[in-house]
C-alpha positions, 0 to 999 in steps of 0.5 A: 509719132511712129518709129523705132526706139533707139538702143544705145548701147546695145552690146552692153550687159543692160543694152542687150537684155533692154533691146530684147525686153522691148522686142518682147513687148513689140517694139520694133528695135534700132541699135547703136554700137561704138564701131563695126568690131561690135555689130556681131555682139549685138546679133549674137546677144539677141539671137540668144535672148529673143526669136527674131533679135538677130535681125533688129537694124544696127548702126554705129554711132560713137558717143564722143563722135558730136556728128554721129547721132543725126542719121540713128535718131531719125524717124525714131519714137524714142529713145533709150539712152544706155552708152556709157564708160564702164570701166573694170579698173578706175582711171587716174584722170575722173575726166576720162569717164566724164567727159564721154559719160556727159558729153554723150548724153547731151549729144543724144538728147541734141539728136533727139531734139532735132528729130522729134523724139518724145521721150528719153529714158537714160541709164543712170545709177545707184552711183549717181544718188548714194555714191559718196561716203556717209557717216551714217550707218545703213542710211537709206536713200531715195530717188530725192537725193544726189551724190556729194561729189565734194565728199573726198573720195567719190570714185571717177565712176560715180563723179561721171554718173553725177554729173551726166544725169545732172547735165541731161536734165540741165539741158531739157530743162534749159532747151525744152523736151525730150520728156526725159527719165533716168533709171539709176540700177545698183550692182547689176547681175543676172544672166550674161547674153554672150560671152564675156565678163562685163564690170557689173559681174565682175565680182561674181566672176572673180569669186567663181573662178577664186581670183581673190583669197579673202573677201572684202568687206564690201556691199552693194544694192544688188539688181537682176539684168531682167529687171533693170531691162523691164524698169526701162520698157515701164519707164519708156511706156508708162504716161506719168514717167516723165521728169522721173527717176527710178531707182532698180535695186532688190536687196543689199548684199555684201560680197560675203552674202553674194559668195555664201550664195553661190557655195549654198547654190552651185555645189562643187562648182563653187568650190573655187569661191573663197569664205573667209573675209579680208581685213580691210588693211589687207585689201588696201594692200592688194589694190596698189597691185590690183586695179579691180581690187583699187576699184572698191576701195571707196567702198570698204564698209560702206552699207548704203541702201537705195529703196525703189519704191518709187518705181515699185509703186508708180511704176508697177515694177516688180524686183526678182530676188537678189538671190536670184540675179546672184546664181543666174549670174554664176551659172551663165559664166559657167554656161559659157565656159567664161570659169 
């Protein structure tokens, strides 16, 4: 079958680099976003990231709107399956999370059932494979395992994560087809296409601009945007990706690396990033006052890598530097006047 892929999402940080990367490649390209107010952020993100992005087709289609899928789908080849809460702050109730995460991610696959579309590529994350506390220091963890979400202290996010992949791959095994695949990216830095400060760059953002004293004592599995987009085209084109799961990561970072990074890197622009880091007891404190801060709080210490690879190998991916997602980052906040 012959169509356009469809990007979900395509506003997003990751839904705007992966529409590019598949224009790149010669797809042809129909995005979705959440409301007419973010028609412009697609155009103005692709017209910076590609010849041509500009005019790819956009439509609306809300991902808790159950009637909103039929009309995008249709006549599409496949489907790339980015939209999903992201929030900067945790809210109170995981279910304001969960429910669009799950319940969107099955509307999507109904959709694609319904239209004939042979395969969906679904943005998961690192969040839904090592997004619970572990006792065991700088375990290492693959694309075998799962989130315990009945370890205390598993964020709304990651619980939301868990349970939507869980559910999208319940639901093909239960009702047949699409082909389905997920890619589970770690942090996700790299060049923003437009300007705004997304909740993946948040924690370069708020070092740049020095809107935290102290550092805390906090790491993630740290990935470049471009990569992330590529792994999704490799994931969508490659014959023997079906079923898979593919984990986007390059390297652990703490936070302390990802500040040292930008001072070594960025000069004087830098002079704003803070060096010292935060006693976990002070951290704690400040997140009853700052919810970015309340965010990271489930994550205090925790060094928890994800190996990719499986994507490395079966896929042919290849992972820039963590380094390098890290300066590009900060670099595009300053391009854009965003610090």
């Amino acid at each position: 079958m012959s169509g356009p892929v469809l990007v979900t999402g395509a506003s997003g940080f990751i839904g705007a680099h992966t529409a590019a990367a598949l224009l790149e490649r010669g797809h042809d390209v129909r995005a979705t976003v959440s409301g007419e107010h973010r028609i412009p952020d697609v155009r103005t993100a692709l017209g910076g990231l590609v010849d041509g992005g500009a005019d790819v087709e956009v439509v609306v289609a809300n991902l808790e709107d159950p009637d909103a899928w039929t009309v995008p789908t249709a006549g599409c080849s496949d489907i790339v399956h980015l939209a999903s809460p992201l929030p900067v702050e945790q809210p109170k109730d995981a279910n304001e999370l969960i429910g669009p995460a799950r319940d969107g991610a099955l509307r999507v696959l109904a959709a694609a059932r319904e239209a004939g579309v042979r395969r969906v590529v679904m943005t998961s994350s690192a969040a839904a494979i090592a997004g619970s506390k572990s006792d065991t220091p700088e375990r290492v963890y693959t694309e075998e395992d799962w989130t315990d979400l009945d370890v205390p202290g598993v964020s709304p996010y990651n619980q939301s994560k868990t349970i939507a992949e869980r559910a999208a791959r319940d639901d093909v095994e239960a009702n047949g087809g699409p082909q389905f695949v997920t890619v589970n990216p770690g942090l996700v830095l790299g060049p923003v296409a437009r300007p705004e400060v997304n909740a993946s760059i948040e924690v370069v953002y708020r070092l740049l601009a020095g809107k935290v004293p102290m550092i805390p004592n906090v790491g993630f599995d740290v990935v470049d945007v471009r990569d992330v987009a590529d792994l999704h085209v490799l994931a969508l084109e490659h014959d023997d990706a079906d079923g898979g799961r593919f984990p986007a990561t390059s390297e652990f970072m703490w936070f302390t690396d990802i500040a040292a990074v930008m001072r070594d890197e960025l000069g004087d622009r830098a002079r704003k990033v803070p060096s010292r880091k935060a006693p976990d007891l002070l951290v704690r404190a400040l997140a009853l006052v700052d919810g970015g801060i309340r965010t990271i709080l489930p994550e205090l210490g925790q060094h928890r890598t994800l190996s990719s690879q499986t994507s490395i190998d079966r896929l042919g991916w290849t992972p820039r530097p963590a380094r390098e997602a890290v300066v590009d980052c900060a670099e595009s906040l300053l391009a854009h006047d965003l610090v």
